[in-house]
N, C-alpha and C positions, 0 to 999 in steps of 0.2 A: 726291475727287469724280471720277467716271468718266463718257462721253461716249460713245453706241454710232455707230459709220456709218449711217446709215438712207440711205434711197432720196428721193431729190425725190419730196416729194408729186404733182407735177405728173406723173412720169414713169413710165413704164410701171413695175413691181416687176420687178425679175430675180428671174428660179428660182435659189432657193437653192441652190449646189450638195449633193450627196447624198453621202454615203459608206457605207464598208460598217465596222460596230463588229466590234472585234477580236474580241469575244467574242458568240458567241448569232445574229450573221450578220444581226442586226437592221438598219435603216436608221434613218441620223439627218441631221437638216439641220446646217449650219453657223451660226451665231449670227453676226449682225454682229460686228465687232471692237469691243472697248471701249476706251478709251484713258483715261488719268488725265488731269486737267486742275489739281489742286491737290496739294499737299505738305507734308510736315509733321505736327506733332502737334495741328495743330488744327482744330477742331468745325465743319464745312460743314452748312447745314438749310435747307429752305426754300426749294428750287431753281423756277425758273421757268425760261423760254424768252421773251427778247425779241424773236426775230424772228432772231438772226444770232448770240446768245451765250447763254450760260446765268448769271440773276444767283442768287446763292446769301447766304445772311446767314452773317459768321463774323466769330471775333476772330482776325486774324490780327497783330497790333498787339506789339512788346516787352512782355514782364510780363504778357501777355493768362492768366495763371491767377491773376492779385492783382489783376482786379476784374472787372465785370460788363459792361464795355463790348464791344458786339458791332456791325459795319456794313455795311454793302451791299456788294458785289463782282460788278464781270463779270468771266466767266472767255470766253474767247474758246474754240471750238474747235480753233484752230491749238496749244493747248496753252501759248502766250505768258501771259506776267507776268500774275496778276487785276490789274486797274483798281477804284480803291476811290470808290465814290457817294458816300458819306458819311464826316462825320465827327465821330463819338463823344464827342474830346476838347473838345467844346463843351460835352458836357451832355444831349447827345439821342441815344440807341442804336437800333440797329433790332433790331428782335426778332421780327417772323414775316411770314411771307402778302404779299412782295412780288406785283403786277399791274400790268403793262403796259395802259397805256391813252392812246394816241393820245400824246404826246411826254413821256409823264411816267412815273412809276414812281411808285405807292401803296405803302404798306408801315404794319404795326402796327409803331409802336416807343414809348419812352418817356423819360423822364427819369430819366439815371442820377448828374446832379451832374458836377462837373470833377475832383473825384477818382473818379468811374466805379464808386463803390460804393453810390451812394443807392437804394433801392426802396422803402423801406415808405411806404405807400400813395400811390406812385406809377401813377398810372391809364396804362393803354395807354392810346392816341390813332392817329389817323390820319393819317401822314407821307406829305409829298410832295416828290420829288426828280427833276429835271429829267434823261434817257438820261445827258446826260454829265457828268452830279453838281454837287459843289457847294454851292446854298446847300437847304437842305433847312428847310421848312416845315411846322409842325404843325398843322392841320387843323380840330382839333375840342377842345374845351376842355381845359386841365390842373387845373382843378378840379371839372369836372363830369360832362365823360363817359368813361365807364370800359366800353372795347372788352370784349366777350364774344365774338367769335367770330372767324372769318378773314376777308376781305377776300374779292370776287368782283368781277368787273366789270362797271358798267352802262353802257352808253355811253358819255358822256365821263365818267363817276365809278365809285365803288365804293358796295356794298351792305355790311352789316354790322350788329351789334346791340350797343345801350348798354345794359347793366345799369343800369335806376333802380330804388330802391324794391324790390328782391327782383322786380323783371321785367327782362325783354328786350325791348325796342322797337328793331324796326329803323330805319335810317336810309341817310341815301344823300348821297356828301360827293363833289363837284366837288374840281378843282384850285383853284377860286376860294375854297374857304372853305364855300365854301352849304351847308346841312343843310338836309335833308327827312328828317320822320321820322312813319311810321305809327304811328296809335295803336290798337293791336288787342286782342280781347279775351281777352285771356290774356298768353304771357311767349312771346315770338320766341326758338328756341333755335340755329336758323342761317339761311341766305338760302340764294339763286341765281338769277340768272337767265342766260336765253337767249331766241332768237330774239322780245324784245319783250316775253318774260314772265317777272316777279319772283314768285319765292314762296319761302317760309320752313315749318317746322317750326314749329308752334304748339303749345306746351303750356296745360293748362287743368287746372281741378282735379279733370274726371272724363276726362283724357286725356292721356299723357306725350308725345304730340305727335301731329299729324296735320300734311297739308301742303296750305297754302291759298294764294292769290293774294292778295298784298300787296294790290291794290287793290280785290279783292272776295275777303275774307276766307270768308263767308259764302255758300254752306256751301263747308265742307271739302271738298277734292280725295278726301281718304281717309279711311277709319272703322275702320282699326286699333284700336282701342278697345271698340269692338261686344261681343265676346266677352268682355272683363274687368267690362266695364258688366251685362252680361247671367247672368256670376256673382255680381258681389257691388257694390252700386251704389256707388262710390265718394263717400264723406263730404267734404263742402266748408268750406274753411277757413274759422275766424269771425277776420275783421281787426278787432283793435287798437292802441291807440296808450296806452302808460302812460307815468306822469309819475316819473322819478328824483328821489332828494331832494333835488340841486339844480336841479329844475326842467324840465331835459333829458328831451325827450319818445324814447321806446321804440316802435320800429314792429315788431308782428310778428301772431300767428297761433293761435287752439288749431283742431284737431281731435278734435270731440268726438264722442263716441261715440251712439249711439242708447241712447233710455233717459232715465228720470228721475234716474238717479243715487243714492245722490253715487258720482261716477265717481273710483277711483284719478289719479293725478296724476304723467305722466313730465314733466321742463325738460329740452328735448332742445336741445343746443348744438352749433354749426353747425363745421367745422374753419377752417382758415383762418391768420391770422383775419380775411381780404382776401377773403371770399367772399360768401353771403346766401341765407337762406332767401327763399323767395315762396309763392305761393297756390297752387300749378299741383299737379299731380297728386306727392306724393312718397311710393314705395312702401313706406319703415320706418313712416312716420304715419301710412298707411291699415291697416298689417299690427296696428301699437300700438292704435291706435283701435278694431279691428274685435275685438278679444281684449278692450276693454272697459278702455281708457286714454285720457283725456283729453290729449291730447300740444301742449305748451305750447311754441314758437318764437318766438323773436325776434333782433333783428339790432342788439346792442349797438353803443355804439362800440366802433370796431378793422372793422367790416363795408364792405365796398362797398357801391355802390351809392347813397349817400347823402353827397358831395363828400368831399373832400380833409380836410376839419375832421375831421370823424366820423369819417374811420378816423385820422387823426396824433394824437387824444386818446388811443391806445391804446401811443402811441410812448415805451418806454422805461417802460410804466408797466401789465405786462401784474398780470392780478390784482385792479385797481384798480376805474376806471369800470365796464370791461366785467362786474366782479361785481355791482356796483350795479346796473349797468342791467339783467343777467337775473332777479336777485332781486324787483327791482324789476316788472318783466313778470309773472312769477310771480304776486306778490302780488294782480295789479292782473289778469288773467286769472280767479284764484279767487275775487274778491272782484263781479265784472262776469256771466262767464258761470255759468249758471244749471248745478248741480248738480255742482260741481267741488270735492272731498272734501278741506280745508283740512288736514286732518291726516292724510294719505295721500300723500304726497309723495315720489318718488323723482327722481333726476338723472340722466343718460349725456349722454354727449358721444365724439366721434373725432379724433387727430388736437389741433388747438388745444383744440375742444369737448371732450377728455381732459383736455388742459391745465385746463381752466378748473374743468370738473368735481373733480380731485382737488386744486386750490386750493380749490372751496370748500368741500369735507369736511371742509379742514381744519381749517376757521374758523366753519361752521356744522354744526349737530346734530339741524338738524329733518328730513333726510330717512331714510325708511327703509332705503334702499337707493341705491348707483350702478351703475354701471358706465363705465368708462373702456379706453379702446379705441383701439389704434394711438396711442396718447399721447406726446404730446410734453411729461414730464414733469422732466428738467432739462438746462436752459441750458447749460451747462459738458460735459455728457459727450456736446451735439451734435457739438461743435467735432473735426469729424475723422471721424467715422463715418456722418453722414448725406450723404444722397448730394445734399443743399441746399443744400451749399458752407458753408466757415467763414464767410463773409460772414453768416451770417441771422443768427446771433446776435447778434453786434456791431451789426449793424443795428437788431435787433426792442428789445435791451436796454441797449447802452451799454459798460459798464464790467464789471469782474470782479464787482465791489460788488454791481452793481444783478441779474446774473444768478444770484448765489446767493442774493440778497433776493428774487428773483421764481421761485425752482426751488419746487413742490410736494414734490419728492423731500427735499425740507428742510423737510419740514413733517409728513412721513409722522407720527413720534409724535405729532401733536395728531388722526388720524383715530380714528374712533370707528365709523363707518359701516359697514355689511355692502359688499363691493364687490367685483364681479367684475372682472376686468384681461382683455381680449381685446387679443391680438396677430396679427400672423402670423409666418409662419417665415424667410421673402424680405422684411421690410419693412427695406429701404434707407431710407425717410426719417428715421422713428422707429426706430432698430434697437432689437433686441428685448430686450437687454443690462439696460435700461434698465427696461423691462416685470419684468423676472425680478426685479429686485433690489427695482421699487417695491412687488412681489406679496409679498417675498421680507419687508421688511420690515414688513410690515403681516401676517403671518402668525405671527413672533417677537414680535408686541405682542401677542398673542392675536385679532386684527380675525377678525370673518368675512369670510373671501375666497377667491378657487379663481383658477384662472390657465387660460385656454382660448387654446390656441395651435395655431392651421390653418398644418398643414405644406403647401409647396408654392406660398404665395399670397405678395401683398405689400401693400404699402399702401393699393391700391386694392379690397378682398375686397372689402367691401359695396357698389362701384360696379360692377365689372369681373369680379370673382371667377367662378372655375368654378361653375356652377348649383345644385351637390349642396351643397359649400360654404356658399353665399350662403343659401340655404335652412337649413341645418343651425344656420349663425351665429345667426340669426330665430328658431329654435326653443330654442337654448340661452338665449336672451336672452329668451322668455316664459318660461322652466322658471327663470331667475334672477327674474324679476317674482311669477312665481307663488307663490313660495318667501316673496318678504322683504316684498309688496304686492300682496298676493289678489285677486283682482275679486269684489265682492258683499262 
């Protein structure tokens, strides 16, 4: 971590001094000086300014690469020893978005256990710790609210959004504990405020966000949206809620297409598996839907959003409930919404929702077609090459036992299904190793399948990807629909 000289705000700026470049006779300024403030081999992020030091989140701890505990630190500009705020070895890590707010330090962190490797479905929350550290207090509940965004500051508190239910509600949490939290009409996907005015990024299901006033939401600040609305009118989720066969209720979503139908049928499954679909505007569902696809969601267990229960039923037991519950959705989506082709059936998923996807080829035969994509398809050969640390595995499954009982890549001979395998070329998390051999083995069985592999990209294509890319993926992925599950 590095530190530049600046000028007192307060004080006149001096003229940079000028020089002459050695070459071309050109003029250049001199840059403040930088100065290092930390050392070593370990991970600094997250920096802020308290007023007189700079606090930054790192593990700077013995053994800090054999586990996940990370803690507060000033670093003082004189370059002296960090001073550490917290501390880890309790159970409680810090993990992003420290903010100074009148004698206190906010900060996301969460629950990482006293051996320092716990996470699964461990919700962020919102920590409070006194300038000169200490006793450090958690905020906002550990069963229920599950941080979405960064911290900002309001006054004497922070602003910030709880994922409930596949939405975003922001809230606003004092040093005392207090929540306030707006309830608006759509999914809060960040905040801000200043000078006295709070407003957030609202998404909706005809708009991937605009930015409105927390307390008069209505209307919108901005109409970015206008243009895409005015192409092609964005289709609104129909919410439901179906019953698993042990009784456990199923929250999600179709987007159905215009038309009497009967409309083909994608079960499009979310990654994760700590994340969650919602209602708000999401552009594969409008792209699937508008080509004349019925596109079916929901947020099994293993999802946020929905307390601490509902994702730890997925703990150690991947494969399991979570197939229940999407099967279950499924059924209970084609059997409710009107015109939804019961025997027309295809699957995709990215990521976990690859995961889950080519578990359930393996063990079911009613769909036409999948596709699986950035897949995180066996336990055993993450251990070392993804860039998600050895810890997820052992976390997510257990034992050696239970990761080759829950690997798809071990279940390849029982697929039947036509299925395309989408990777990319840069994917660190899923590496592509992985992809080639599950494409590799289902092509020596005779399966119909092809392997599309975008050079250049990584794990994030379909979020983040180069545009030509992202677009191109969309099209290969109707030209695979079109192929195994015709529209009309």
């Amino acid at each position: 971590m590095f530190v530049l000289d600046l000028p007192d705000p307060g004080s006149e700026p001096p003229v940079p001094p000028v020089g002459r470049a050695a070459k071309g006779g050109e003029a250049f300024r001199r840059v403040p000086e930088a100065r290092q403030l930390s050392s070593g081999d370990f991970n600094h992020h997250s920096p802020a300014w308290d007023g007189d030091a700079v606090l930054a989140i790192a593990a700077r701890h013995k053994d800090w690469d054999d586990d996940l505990r990370e803690d507060l630190y000033r670093f003082a500009p004189d370059g002296s020893a960090p001073v550490r705020l917290t501390d880890s070895c309790g159970g409680h890590g810090a993990n992003a978005s420290p903010v100074v707010v009148g004698d206190w330090i906010f900060f996301v962190g969460y629950q990482c256990g006293l051996d320092g490797r716990s996470f699964f479905a461990e919700s962020p929350g919102v920590y409070v710790v006194s300038h000169e550290g200490g006793d450090v207090r958690r905020l906002t509940g550990a069963e229920s609210v599950h941080l979405d965004a960064d911290l900002v500051a309001d006054g004497d508190g922070v602003l910030t959004v709880d994922l409930v239910r596949g939405r975003g509600v922001a809230i606003r949490v004092d040093a005392s504990g207090e929540v306030a939290r707006w309830e608006l009409p759509g999914s809060v996907q960040s905040v801000a405020a200043a000078a006295g005015a709070r407003v957030a990024v609202l998404a909706t299901p005809s708009s991937p966000g605009e930015v409105v006033l927390l307390d008069r939401p209505e209307p919108a600040l901005t109409d970015f949206s206008a243009g895409l609305r005015d192409a092609s009118a964005p289709l609104v989720p129909i919410e439901l809620v179906a019953t698993a066969a042990d009784g456990y209720p199923v929250h999600g979503w179709v987007v159905r297409p215009d038309g009497d139908g009967p409309h083909p049928v994608l079960l499009v499954i979310h990654g994760g598996p700590f994340t969650a679909f919602g209602d708000t505007f999401f552009d594969e569902a409008q792209v699937y839907a508008t080509a004349g696809y019925a596109v079916v969601m929901c947020n099994p267990r293993g999802s946020a959003g929905y307390g601490r229960a509902h994702a730890m039923a997925l703990h150690k037991a991947f494969g399991d409930r979570d197939a229940v519950d999407v099967l279950a959705f499924l059924d209970h989506a084609i059997a409710v919404v009107p015109g939804l082709a019961a025997d027309r059936v295809g699957v995709m998923g990215g990521s976990y929702g690859g995961y889950l996807t080519a578990w359930l080829i393996a063990g079911e035969h009613r769909f036409a077609g999948a596709i699986i994509e950035r897949a995180y398809l066996d336990p055993r050969s993450f251990v070392g090459p993804s860039d998600i640390g050895w810890h997820f595995v052992v976390g997510c499954h257990g034992d050696e036992a239970r990761m080759n009982a829950q690997s798809p890549l071990r279940l390849v001979s029982q697929v039947r299904t036509p299925t395309l395998v989408i990777h990319s070329e840069n994917d660190l998390r899923c590496p592509l190793a992985t992809a080639e051999r599950y494409y590799t083995e289902l092509k020596q069985r005779g399966v119909d399948t092809a392997l599309l592999v975008f050079p250049g990209e990584n794990h994030e294509l379909s979020r983040s990807g180069t545009p030509h890319h992202r677009r191109a993926r969309l099209e290969h992925i109707l030209t695979w629909w079109g192929e195994h599950l015709p529209v009309g």
